[in-house]
N, C-alpha and C positions, 0 to 999 in steps of 0.2 A: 887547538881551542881547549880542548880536555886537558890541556897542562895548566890551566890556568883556574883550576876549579879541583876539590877535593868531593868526592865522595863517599857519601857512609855505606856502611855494609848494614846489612837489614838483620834484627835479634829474632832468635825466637827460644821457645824452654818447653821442653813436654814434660808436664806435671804428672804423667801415668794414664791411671784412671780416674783424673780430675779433667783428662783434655788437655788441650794444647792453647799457646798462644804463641802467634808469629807477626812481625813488625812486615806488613806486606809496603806498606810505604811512608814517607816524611818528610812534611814540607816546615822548611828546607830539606831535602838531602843532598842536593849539589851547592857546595859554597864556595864563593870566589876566595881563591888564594889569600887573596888582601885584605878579607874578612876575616882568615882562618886562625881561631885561637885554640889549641885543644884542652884548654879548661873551661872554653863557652861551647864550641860546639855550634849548636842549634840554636843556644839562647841568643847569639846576634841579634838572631830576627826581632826581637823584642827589644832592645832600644834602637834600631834601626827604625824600627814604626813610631815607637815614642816621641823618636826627637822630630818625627815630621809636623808636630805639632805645634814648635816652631821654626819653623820655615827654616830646617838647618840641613833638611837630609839625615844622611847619615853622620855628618860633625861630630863628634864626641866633645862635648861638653863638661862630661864625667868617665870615668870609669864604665864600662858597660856591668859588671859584675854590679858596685854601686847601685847603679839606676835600675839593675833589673830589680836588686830588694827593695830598694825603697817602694819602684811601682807596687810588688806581692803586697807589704809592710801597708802600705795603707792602701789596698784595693782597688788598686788602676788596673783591672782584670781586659781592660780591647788588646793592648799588647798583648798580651798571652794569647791572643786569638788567633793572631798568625802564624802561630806555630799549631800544625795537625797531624793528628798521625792515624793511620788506617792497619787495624787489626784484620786477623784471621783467627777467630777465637772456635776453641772447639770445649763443650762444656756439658754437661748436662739440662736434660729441658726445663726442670725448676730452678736451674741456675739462671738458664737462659731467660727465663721469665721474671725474675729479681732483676737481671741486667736491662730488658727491655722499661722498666718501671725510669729510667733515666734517658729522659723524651729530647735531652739536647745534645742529641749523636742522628747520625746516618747508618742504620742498619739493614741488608740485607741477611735473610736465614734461606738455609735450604728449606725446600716446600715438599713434605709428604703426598703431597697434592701429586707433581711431577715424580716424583724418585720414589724407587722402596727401601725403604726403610730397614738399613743394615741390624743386627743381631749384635746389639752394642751396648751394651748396659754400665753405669757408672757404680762400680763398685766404692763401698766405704769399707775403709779402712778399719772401722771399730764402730760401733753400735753407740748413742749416747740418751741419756736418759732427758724426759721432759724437765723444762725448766720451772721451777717454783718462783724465784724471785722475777726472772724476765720470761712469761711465758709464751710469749713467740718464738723462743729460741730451747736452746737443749743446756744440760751443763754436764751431769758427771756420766764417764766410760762406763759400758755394761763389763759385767765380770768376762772371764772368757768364755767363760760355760755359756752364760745369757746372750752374750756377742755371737758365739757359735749357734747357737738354736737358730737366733736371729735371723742371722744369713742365711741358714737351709731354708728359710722359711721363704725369705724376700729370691732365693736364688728360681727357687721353684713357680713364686708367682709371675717372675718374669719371663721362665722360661715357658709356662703356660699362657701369657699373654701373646708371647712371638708368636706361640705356635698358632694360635689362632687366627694371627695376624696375617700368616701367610697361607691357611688353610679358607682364609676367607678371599685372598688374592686369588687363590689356586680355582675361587667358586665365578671368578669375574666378576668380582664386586669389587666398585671405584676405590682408588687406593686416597682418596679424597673422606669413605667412611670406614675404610676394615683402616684404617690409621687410628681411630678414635678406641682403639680395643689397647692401644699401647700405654705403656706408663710414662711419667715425669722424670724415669731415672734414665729412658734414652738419650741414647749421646745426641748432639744437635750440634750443626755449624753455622755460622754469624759470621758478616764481616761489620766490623764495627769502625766508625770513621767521628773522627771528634779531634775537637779544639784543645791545646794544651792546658786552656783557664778551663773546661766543663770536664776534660780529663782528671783534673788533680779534684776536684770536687766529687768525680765519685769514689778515687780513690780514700777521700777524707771520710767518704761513707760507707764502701766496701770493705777496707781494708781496718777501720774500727774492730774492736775485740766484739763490739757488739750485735756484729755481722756473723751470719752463720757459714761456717767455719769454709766449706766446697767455695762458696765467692770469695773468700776472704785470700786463700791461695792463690786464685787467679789475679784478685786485686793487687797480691803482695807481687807477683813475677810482672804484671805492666807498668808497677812504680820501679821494679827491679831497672828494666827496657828502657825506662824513659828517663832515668836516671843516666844512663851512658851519652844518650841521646841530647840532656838539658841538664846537664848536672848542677848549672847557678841554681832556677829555677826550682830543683825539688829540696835545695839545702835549704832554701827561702822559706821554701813552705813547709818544711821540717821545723824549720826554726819558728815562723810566726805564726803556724798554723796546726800543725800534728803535735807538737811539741808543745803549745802555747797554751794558754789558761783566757779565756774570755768572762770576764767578770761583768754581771748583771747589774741593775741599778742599783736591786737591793744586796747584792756582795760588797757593793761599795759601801752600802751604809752598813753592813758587819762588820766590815774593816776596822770603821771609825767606831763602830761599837764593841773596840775589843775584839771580835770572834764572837759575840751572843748574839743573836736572835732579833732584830729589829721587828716592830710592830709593823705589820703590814705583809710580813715576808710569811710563807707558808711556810709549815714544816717540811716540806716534799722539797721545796725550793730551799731552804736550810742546806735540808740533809746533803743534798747536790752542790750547797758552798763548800761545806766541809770536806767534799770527797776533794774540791778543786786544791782547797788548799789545808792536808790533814794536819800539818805540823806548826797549824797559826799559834795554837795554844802551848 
């Protein structure tokens, strides 16, 4: 029976001290022989689903490559549902809590409640300064002098926070409140379980420049993973989506107005045509 069916081996990438990410499963990962294309892969499953639409089965009516862009290309996102894939993400807990804000997954985390909480801190790499123009986020490196202070300083709080942490274990106090003494830079594990169409949307958000820098790593190795896994699939959305320019009502009427400024358009909303397209003028 098993000769008649290929399948995949599961990825995974240790990012250091950013955590890990490991492919614990893949639906599909067993594919029949008679489906088996190694430049589809996984994406079968998405005009398999497609064409049931009309009553063809599996039929190929097109190229399956074809039909997978065209679906991406103009937003027939149910196919892409059948295809899922379930992580084993290890991250930091202000990561983990950016990742939990994306409410169309299945996430289990471990619970400080049950377990003690290992002596695991997520170190960075380089210290970055507060943002002026996007200030939710950071921009430029601290010197190394300033990087250096920096970390004696964040090494010490944390190692102050464990200690207490375990000093309050040590008093038989529920591991449910001496957990509340720990910081956001503990490491944290998650299994995360998501649809290939809610997958490529957070990587459209995570892996943005304008994601703060710790998710955007883990962002870039599960588009890395799932790329091997879908490779029609992420060229799609490479091409009609990461790579693409989405022009607004009023970008439309700059077009036709030259490149200037139509009535009606803000300057905020301007400035943001301009960025789309710098070299209209």
């Amino acid at each position: 029976m098993e000769e008649n069916f290929i399948t995949l081996d599961l990825k995974e990438k240790d990012l250091g001290d950013n955590g890990f990410v490991k492919v614990v499963d893949v639906l599909p990962r067993v594919i029949p022989k008679d489906q088996w294309d190694p430049e589809v892969k996984c994406d079968y499953a998405i005009p398999q689903a497609a064409r049931v639409s009309y009553a063809k089965g599996t039929t190929k009516t097109s190229s399956d490559k074809g039909l997978i862009r065209y679906l991406l290309r103009n937003r027939h996102t149910s196919p892409f549902e059948m295809i899922e894939f379930k992580f084993h993400i290890r991250a930091p807990l202000f990561v983990a809590r950016q990742w939990m804000r994306h409410r169309t997954a299945s996430v289990n985390e471990i619970s400080a409640r049950y377990s003690l909480v290992e002596d695991c801190f997520w170190k960075p790499k380089v210290w970055r300064t507060q943002g002026k123009h996007n200030l939710q986020g950071s921009e430029e490196d601290l010197t190394p002098e300033e990087s250096q202070k920096a970390q004696e300083l964040y090494d010490k709080g944390c190692e102050e926070c464990y200690k207490i942490y375990t000093q309050m274990i040590d008093m038989g106090i529920a591991r449910e409140m001496a957990r509340s003494i720990l910081p956001v830079s503990m490491m944290t594990e998650f299994y995360w379980k998501v649809n290939l169409h809610n997958l490529l949307h957070f990587v459209t958000l995570r892996s943005d420049w304008h994601a703060q820098e710790e998710i955007r790593v883990l962002s870039d190795a599960i588009l890395e993973m799932v790329a091997e896994y879908c490779p029609v699939t992420v060229q799609a959305w490479k091409d009609y989506q990461k790579d693409a320019v989405n022009l607004t009502k009023w970008d439309l009427e700059a077009f036709k107005n030259n490149g200037n400024k139509p009535d009606g358009m803000t300057k905020r909303e301007f400035a943001e045509f301009l960025n789309k397209v710098p070299n209209l003028n």
